[in-house]
C-alpha positions as CSV (number, residue, x, y, z in Angstrom):
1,X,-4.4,-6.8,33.8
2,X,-7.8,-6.0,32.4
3,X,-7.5,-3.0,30.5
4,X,-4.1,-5.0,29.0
5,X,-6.5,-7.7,28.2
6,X,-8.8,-5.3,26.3
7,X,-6.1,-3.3,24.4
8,X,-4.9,-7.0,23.3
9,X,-8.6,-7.7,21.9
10,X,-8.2,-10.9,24.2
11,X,-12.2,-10.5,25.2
12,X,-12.6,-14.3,26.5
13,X,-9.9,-14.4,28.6
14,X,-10.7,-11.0,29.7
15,X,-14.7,-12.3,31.2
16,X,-12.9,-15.3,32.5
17,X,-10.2,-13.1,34.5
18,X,-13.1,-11.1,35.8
19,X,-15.2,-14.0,36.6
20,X,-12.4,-15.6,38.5
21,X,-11.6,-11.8,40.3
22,X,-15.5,-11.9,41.0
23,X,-15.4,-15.3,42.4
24,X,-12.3,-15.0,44.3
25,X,-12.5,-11.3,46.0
26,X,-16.6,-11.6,46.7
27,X,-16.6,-8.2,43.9
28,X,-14.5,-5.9,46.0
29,X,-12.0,-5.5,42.8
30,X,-14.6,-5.8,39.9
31,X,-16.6,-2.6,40.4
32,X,-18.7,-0.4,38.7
33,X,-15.6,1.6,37.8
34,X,-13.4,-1.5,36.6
35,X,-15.6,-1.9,34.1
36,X,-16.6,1.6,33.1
37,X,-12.1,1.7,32.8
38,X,-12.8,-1.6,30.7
39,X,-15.6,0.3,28.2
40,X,-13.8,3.0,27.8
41,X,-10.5,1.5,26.6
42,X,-12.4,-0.5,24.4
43,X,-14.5,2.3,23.1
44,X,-10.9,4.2,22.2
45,X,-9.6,1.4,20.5
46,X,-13.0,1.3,18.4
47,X,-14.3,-2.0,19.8
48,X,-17.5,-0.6,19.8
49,X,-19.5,-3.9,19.7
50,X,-17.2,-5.6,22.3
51,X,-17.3,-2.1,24.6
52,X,-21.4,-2.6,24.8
53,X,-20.8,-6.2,25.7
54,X,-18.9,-5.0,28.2
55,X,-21.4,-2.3,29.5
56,X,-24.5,-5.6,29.3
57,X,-22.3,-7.8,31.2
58,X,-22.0,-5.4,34.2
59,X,-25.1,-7.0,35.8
60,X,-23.8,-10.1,35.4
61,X,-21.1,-8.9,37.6
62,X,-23.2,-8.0,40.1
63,X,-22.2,-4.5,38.8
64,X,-24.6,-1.1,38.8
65,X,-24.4,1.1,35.8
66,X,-23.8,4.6,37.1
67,X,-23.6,8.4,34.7
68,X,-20.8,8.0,34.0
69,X,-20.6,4.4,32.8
70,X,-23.5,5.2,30.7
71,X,-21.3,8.7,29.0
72,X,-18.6,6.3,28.9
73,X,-20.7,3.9,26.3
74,X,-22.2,6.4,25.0
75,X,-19.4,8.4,23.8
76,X,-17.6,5.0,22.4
77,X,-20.8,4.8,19.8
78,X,-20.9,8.5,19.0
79,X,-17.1,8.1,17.7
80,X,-17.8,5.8,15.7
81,X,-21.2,7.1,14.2
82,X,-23.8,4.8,15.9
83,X,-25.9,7.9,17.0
84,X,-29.3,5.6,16.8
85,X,-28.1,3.6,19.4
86,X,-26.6,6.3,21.3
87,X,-29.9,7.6,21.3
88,X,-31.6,4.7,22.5
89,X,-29.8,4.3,25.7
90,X,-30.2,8.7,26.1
91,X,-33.7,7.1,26.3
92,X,-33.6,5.1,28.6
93,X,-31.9,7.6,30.6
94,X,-34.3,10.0,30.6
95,X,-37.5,7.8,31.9
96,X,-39.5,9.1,34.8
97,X,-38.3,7.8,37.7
98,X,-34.7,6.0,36.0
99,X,-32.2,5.9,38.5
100,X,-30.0,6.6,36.5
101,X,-30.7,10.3,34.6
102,X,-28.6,11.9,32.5
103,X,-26.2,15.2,33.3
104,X,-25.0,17.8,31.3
105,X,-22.5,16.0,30.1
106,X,-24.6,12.9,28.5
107,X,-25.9,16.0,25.9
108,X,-22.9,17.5,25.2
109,X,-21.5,14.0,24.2
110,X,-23.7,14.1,21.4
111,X,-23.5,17.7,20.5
112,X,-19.4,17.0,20.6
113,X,-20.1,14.2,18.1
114,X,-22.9,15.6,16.0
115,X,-20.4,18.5,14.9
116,X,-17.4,16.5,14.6
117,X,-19.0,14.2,11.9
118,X,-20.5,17.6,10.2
119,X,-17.0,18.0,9.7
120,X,-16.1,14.7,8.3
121,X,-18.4,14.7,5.2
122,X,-18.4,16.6,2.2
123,X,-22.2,16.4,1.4
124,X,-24.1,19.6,1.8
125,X,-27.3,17.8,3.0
126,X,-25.5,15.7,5.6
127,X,-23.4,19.1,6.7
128,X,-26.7,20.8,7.5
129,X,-28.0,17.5,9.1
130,X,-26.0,16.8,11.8
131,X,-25.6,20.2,12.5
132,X,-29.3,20.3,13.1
133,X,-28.9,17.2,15.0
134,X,-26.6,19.2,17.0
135,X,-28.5,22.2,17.7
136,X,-31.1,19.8,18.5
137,X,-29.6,18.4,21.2
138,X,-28.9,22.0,22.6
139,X,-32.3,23.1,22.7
140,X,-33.8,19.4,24.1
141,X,-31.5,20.0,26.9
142,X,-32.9,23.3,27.6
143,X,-36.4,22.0,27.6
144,X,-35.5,18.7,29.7
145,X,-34.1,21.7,32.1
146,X,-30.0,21.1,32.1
147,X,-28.3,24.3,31.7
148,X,-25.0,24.4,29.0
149,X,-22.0,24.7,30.7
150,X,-19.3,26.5,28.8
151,X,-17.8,23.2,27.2
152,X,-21.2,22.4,25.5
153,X,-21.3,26.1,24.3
154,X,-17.9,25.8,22.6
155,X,-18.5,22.3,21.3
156,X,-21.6,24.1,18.8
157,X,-20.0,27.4,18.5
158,X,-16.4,25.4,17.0
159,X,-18.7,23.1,15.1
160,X,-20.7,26.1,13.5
161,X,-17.3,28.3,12.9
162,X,-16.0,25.2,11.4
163,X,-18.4,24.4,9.0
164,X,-19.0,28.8,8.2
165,X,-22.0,29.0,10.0
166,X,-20.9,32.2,11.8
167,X,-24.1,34.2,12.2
168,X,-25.3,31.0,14.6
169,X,-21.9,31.1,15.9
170,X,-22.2,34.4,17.3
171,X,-26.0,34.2,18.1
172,X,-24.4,31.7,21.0
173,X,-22.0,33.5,21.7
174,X,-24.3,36.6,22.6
175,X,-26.4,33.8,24.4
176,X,-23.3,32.5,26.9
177,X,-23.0,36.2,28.1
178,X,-26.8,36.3,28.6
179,X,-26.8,33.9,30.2
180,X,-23.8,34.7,32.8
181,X,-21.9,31.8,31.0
182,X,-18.2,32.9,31.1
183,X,-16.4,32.4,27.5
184,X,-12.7,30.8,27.6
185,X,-9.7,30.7,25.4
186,X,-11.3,28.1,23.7
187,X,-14.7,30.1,22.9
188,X,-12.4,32.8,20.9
189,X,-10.1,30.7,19.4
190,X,-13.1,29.2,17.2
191,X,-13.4,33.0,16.5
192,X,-10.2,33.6,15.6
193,X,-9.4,30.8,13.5
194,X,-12.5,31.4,11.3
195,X,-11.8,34.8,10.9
196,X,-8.6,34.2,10.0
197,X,-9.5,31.1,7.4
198,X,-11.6,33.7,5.6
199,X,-9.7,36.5,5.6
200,X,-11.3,38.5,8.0
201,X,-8.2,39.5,10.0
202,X,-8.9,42.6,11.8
203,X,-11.9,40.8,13.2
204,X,-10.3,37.6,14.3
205,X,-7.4,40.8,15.5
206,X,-10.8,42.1,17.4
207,X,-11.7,38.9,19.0
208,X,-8.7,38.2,20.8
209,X,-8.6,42.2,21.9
210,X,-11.9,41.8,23.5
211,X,-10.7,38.1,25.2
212,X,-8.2,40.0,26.7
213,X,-10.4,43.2,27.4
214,X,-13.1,41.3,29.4
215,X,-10.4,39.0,30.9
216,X,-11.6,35.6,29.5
217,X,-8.6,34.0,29.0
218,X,-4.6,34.3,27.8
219,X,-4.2,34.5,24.5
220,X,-1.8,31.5,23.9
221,X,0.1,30.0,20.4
222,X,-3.1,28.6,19.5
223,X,-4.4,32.3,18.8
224,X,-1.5,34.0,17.8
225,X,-0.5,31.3,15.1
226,X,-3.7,31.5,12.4
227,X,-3.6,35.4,12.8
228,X,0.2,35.6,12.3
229,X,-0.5,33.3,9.2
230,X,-3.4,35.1,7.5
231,X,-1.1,38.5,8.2
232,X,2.0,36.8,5.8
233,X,-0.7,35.7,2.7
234,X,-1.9,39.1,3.2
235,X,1.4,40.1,2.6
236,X,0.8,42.6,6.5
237,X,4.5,41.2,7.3
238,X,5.5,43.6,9.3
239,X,1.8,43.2,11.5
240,X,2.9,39.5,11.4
241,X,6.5,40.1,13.1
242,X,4.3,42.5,15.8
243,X,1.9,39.9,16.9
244,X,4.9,36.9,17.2
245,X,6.9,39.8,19.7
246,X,4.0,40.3,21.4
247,X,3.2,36.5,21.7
248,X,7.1,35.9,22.7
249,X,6.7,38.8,25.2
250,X,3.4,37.4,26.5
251,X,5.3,34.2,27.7
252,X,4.5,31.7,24.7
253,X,6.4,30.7,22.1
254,X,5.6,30.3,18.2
255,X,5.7,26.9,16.5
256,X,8.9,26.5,14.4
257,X,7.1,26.7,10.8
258,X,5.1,29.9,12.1
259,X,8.9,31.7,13.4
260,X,10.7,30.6,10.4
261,X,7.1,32.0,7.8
262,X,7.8,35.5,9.2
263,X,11.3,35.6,9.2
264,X,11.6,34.0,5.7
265,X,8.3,36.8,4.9
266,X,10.6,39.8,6.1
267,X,13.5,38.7,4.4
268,X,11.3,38.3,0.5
269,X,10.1,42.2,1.4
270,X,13.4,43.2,2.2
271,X,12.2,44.2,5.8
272,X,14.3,44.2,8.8
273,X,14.4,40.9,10.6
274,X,14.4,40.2,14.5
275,X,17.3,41.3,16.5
276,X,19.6,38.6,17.2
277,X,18.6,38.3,21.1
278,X,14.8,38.2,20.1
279,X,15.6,35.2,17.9
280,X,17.8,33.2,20.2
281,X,14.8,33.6,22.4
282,X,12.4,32.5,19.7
283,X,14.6,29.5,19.4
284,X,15.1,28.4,23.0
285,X,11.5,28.3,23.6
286,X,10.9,26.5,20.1
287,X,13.3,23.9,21.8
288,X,11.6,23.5,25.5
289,X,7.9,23.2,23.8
290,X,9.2,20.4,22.0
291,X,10.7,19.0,24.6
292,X,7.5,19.3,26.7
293,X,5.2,18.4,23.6
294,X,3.0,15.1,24.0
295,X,4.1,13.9,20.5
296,X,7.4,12.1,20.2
297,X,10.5,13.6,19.1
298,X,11.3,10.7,16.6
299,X,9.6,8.5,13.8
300,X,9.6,5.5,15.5
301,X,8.7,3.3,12.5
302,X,12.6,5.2,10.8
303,X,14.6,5.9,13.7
304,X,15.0,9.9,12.0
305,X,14.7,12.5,14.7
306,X,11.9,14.9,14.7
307,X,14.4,17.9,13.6
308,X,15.2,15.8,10.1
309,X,12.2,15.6,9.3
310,X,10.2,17.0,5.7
311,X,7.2,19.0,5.6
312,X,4.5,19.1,3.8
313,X,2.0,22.0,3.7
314,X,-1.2,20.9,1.9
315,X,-3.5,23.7,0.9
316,X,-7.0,23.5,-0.7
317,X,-7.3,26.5,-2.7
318,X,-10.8,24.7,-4.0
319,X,-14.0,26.6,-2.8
320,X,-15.2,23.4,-1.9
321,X,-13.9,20.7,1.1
322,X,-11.0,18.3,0.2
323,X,-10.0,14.6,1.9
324,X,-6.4,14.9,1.4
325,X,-4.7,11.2,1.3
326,X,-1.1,9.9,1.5
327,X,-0.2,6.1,0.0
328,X,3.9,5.3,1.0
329,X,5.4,3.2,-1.7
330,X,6.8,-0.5,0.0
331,X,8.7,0.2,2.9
332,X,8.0,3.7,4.3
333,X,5.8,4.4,7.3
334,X,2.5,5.7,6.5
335,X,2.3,10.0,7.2
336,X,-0.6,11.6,8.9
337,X,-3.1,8.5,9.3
338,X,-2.7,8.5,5.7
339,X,-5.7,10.7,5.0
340,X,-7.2,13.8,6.6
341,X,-10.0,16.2,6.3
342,X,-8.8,20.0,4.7
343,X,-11.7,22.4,4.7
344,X,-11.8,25.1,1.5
345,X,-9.4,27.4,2.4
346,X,-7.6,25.7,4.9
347,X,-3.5,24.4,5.3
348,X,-2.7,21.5,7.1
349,X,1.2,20.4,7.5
350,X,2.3,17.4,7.8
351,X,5.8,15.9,8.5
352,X,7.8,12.7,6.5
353,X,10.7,11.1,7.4
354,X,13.4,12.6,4.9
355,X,13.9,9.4,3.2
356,X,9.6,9.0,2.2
357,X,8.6,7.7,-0.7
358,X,5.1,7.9,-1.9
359,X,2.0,9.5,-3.5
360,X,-0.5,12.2,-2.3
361,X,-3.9,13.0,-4.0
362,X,-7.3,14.7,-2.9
363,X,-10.8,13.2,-2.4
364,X,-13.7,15.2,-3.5
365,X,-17.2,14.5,-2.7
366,X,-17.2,12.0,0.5
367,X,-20.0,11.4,3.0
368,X,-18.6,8.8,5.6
369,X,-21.9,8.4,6.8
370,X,-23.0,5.8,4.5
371,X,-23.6,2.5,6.2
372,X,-22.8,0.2,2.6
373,X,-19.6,-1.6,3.0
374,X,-19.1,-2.0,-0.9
375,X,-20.2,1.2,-2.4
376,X,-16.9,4.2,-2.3
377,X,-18.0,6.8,0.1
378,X,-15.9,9.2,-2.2
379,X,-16.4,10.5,-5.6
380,X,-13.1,10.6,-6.6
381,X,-10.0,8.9,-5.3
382,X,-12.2,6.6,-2.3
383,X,-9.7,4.3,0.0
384,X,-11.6,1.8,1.0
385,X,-14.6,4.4,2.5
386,X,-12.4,5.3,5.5
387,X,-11.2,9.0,6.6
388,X,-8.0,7.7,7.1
389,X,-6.7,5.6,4.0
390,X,-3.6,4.4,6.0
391,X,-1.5,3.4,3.5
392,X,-4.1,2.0,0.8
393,X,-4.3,3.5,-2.8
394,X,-6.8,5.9,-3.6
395,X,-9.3,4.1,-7.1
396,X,-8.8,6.4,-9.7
397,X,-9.1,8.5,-11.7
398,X,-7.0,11.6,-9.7
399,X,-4.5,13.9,-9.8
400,X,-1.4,12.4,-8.0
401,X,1.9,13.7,-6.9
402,X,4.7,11.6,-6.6
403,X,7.6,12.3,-4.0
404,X,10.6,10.3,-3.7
405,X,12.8,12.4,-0.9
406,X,16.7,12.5,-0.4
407,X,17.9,12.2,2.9
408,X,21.7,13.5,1.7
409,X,21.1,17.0,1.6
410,X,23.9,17.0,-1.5
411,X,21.5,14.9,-3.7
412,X,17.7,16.4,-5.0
413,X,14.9,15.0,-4.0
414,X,12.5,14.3,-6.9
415,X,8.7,14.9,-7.2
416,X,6.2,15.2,-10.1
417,X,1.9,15.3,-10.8
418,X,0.6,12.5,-12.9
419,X,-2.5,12.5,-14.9
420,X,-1.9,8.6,-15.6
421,X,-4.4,7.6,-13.4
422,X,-7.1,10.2,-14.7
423,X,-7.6,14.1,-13.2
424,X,-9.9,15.4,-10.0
425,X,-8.5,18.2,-9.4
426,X,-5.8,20.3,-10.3
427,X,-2.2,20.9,-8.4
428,X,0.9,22.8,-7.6
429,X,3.8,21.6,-6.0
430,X,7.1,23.2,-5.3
431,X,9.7,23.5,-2.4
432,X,9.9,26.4,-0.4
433,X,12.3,27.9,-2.8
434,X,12.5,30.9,-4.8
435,X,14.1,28.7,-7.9
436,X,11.4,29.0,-10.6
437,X,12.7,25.1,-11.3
438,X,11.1,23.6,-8.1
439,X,7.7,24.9,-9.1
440,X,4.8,22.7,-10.9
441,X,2.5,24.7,-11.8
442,X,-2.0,24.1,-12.3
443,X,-3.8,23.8,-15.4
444,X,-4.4,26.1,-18.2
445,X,-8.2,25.0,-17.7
446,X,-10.3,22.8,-15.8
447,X,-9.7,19.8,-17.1
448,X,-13.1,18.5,-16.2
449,X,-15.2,20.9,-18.1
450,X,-13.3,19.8,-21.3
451,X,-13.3,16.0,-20.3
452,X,-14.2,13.9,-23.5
453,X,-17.5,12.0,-23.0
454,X,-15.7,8.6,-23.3
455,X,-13.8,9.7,-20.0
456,X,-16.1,11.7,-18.2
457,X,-16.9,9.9,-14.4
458,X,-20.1,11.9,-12.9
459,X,-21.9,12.0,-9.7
460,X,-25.5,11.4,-8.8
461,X,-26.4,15.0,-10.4
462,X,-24.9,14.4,-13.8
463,X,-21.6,16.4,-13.2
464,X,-18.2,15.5,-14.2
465,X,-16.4,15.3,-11.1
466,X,-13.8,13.8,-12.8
467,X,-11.7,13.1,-16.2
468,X,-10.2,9.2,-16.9
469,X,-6.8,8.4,-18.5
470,X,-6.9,6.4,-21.9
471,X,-5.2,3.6,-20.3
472,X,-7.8,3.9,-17.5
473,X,-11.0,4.1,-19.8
474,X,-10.0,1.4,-22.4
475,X,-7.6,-1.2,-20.8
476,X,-6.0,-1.1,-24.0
477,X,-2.1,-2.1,-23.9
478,X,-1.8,0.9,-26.5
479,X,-3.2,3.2,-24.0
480,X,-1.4,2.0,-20.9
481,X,2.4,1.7,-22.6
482,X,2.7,-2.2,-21.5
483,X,3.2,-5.5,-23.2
484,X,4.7,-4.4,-27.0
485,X,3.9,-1.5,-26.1
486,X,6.3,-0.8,-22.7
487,X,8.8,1.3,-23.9
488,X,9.1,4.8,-25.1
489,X,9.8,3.8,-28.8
490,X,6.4,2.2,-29.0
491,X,4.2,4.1,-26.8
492,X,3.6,7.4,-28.1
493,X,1.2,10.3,-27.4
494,X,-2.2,9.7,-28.4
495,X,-5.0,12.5,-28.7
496,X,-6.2,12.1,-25.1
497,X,-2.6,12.3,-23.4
498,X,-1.7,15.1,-25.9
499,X,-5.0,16.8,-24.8
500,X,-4.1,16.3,-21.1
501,X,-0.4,17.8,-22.3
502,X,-2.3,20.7,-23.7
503,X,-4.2,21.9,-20.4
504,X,-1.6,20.8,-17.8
505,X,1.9,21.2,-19.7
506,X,3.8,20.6,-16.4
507,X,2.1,17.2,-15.7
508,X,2.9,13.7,-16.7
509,X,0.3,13.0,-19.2
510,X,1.1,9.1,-20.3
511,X,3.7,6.7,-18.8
512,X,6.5,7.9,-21.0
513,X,6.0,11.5,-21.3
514,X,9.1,13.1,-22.6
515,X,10.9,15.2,-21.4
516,X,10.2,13.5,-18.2
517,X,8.2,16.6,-16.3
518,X,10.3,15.3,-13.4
519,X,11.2,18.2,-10.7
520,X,14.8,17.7,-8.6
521,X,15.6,20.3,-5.9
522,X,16.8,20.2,-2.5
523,X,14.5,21.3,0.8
524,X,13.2,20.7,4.1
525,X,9.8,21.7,2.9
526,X,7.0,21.3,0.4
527,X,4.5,23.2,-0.7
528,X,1.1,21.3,-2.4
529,X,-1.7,23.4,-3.3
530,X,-4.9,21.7,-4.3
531,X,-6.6,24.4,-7.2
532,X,-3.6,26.7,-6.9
533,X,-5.2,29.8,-8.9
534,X,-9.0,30.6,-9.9
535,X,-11.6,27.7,-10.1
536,X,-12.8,26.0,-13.1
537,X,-12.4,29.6,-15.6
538,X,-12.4,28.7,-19.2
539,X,-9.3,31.8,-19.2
540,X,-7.6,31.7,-16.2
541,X,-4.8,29.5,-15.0
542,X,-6.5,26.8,-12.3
């Protein structure tokens, strides 16, 4: 009843129940525990405020916080960012003589935290501080004389590989061993999947050999999959089919986009494919770890099973981190949260009903550890100064691609990239199709360095970050194709839009561009890459 209480936000009548439960039962149902349950429901639904009521209020019912209630509360501020006050009660825990002193755990909380938010920011400075923050943490717990277990160890070592700090990555890795701190699946997957992200594949190859070798773990999906991927952009297709046999023979199965990457990969090389048996295999075992998979196997805001639905794989080709954001257009269920963090060099796919409508853009430049309510924690395309946009429009000026899907398989689906809002960065989109017709290609240039001075939008250094539209820059009715001016007949290309046409020919430069550089093709999956070719050259294609 209480925890249903708490999920419902219904605080008042929650105290009042427990009072009365109190009263009634002399406290043998409102423990320690109950409320530590309470805090931590509260902390997950990111009542943070009302979750440290809670944790005050346990004296009141003539409850003793224990370790555990005090992890609980602190790891409901550290989601949310209040470190300070995480801190404080870390404090408190560590007085001489407290009865209540912290554990291993209380540190590796923070150290958790510390390199999840590294993750979540896009500024350099606040990168490097809360991974000092982190390795903080790890080296006060030394000296307050806890020992890491192997959980706090792979907490730093995933936030380090994470944020390509490898060298310290490794440094505690040799220090686990040292230290007669056994290394798990999870230890080498942070491995794997970095050396995989940068292209170091016979290393990430090496990592889960020597996992195996010193009998540390089972190399599951989880390792197999970014290996098996790096292989196929490698174009090492045929080392790619080896390591999904061996994965299959193992006892694991690949995810369906993985199986269907190397297949569709040996068929473009003209290579042989699996043998019919191997791929009914593949299949059946797709099938059960779906069945057994936590996520649901339909869109519950649609009704569309799981097996109709679209993906999208959203690359960032950009040597620099992107916030990736969806906005559905009236009517369609927001996809992934909405928004989503994509580290250089990094794909992330996502799924949409096959009937979505909507736009997806990058963010460039955010540090969500600001504490101002009003100012964007983005430089370019900011949603409100959350991670997750759900649903809201990105302020712009940037690059947007527009996706309006067809769930009849006999009628195209219909996307395009707009510079009507103003250019961030630049895009390709296709479908996974071989038809030169589904592809939108980058720019000719970055649009950026070229940006008139009347357009430009810079950051706190002085650099353009990003380019305005006419329309955008000037409000003018000319610009924008609206009033007298909303139809094709009297809104015409003007020197900006016809500048934009110039660098990005395969983009929508004003309202009515024409011909419409509409694209209409027919697929199950999309492929958006943010900077699809080389970075801001004056020469190259970006």
């Amino acid at each position: 009843m209480g925890i249903v209480l708490a999920k419902g936000n219904r605080l008042n009548v929650l105290w009042d129940f427990l009072k009365e439960m109190e009263r009634k039962t002399s406290g043998s149902l409102v423990t320690t525990t109950t409320i530590t349950c309470l805090i931590k429901v509260l902390g997950e639904e990111g009542l943070v405020n009302e979750a440290l009521v809670a944790f005050y209020r346990m004296k009141q019912l003539h409850c003793r916080p224990d370790v555990y209630a005090y992890n609980t509360i602190i790891g409901a501020l550290c989601r949310v960012g209040k470190f300070r006050k995480a801190r404080i009660l870390l404090e408190q825990m560590e007085l001489p003589g407290f009865r209540c002193p912290p554990d291993t755990f209380t540190y590796t909380i923070f150290i958790s935290f510390y390199c999840k938010y590294s993750l979540q920011t896009g500024c350099k400075k606040a990168i490097r501080r809360r991974l000092w923050e982190a390795n903080h943490m790890f080296r006060h717990m030394i000296f307050k004389g806890f020992t890491p277990d192997v959980v706090t160890y792979n907490c730093l070592i995933d936030g380090c590989c994470k944020t390509y700090r490898i060298e310290r990555a490794l440094e505690l890795f040799d220090d686990m061993i040292k230290k007669c701190c056994v290394p798990n699946r999870i230890t080498y997957n942070s491995f794997i999947r970095y050396y995989s992200a940068v292209n170091e594949i016979d290393k990430a190859v090496e990592m889960m050999h020597k996992m195996k070798m010193m009998n540390h773990g089972k190399p599951t999906t989880s390792s197999y999959t970014p290996i098996i991927h790096a292989l196929c952009e490698a174009g090492r297709v045929l080392e790619a089919r080896d390591f999904l046999i061996e994965l299959v023979d193992g006892g694991s199965f690949p995810r369906e986009y993985t199986a269907k990457l190397v297949r569709d990969a040996l068929k473009s090389t003209g290579e042989s494919v699996f043998q019919d048996e191997l791929w009914r295999r593949i299949e059946e075992g797709i099938k059960i770890s779906r069945l057994n998979s936590n996520t649901s196997d339909m869109f519950l805001d649609t009704g569309h099973a799981e097996g109709d639905a679209v993906t999208f794989h959203v690359r960032n080709k950009c040597p620099f981190p992107l916030w990736p954001a969806t906005a559905s257009n009236a009517g369609h269920p927001v996809i992934a949260d909405g928004g989503f963090f994509l580290p250089s060099g990094q794909t992330k796919h996502i799924q949409a009903p096959p009937t979505w409508n909507g736009r997806i853009w990058a963010r460039t430049g955010c540090d969500f550890t600001s504490t101002s309510n009003t100012k964007p924690c983005c430089q370019t395309g900011d949603c409100g100064g959350k991670i997750a946009c759900n649903g809201n429009i990105g302020l712009p000026p940037a690059t947007l691609v527009q996706v309006s899907l067809q769930p009849d398989k006999s009628k195209p689906s219909f996307y395009d990239v707009s510079l009507v809002d103003g250019y961030n960065v630049p895009i390709s989109a296709s479908a996974k199709s071989k038809s030169a017709n589904c592809y939108i290609g980058g720019c000719l240039k970055d649009l950026n360095k070229i940006c008139p001075l009347e357009l430009q939008v810079l950051n706190g250094d002085g650099e353009v970050v990003a380019c305005k539209s006419a329309c955008l820059a000037f409000n003018l009715d000319i610009f924008c194709c609206r009033n007298a001016y909303g139809n094709p007949n009297k809104c015409k290309p003007n020197m900006y839009s016809s500048m934009f046409k110039e660098v990005c020919p395969s983009y929508y430069s004003y309202a009515f561009d024409s011909p419409p550089p509409l694209v209409s093709c027919t697929a199950d999956e999309y492929i958006i890459t943010f900077c699809p070719n080389k970075w801001g050259s004056e020469h190259t294609s970006v």
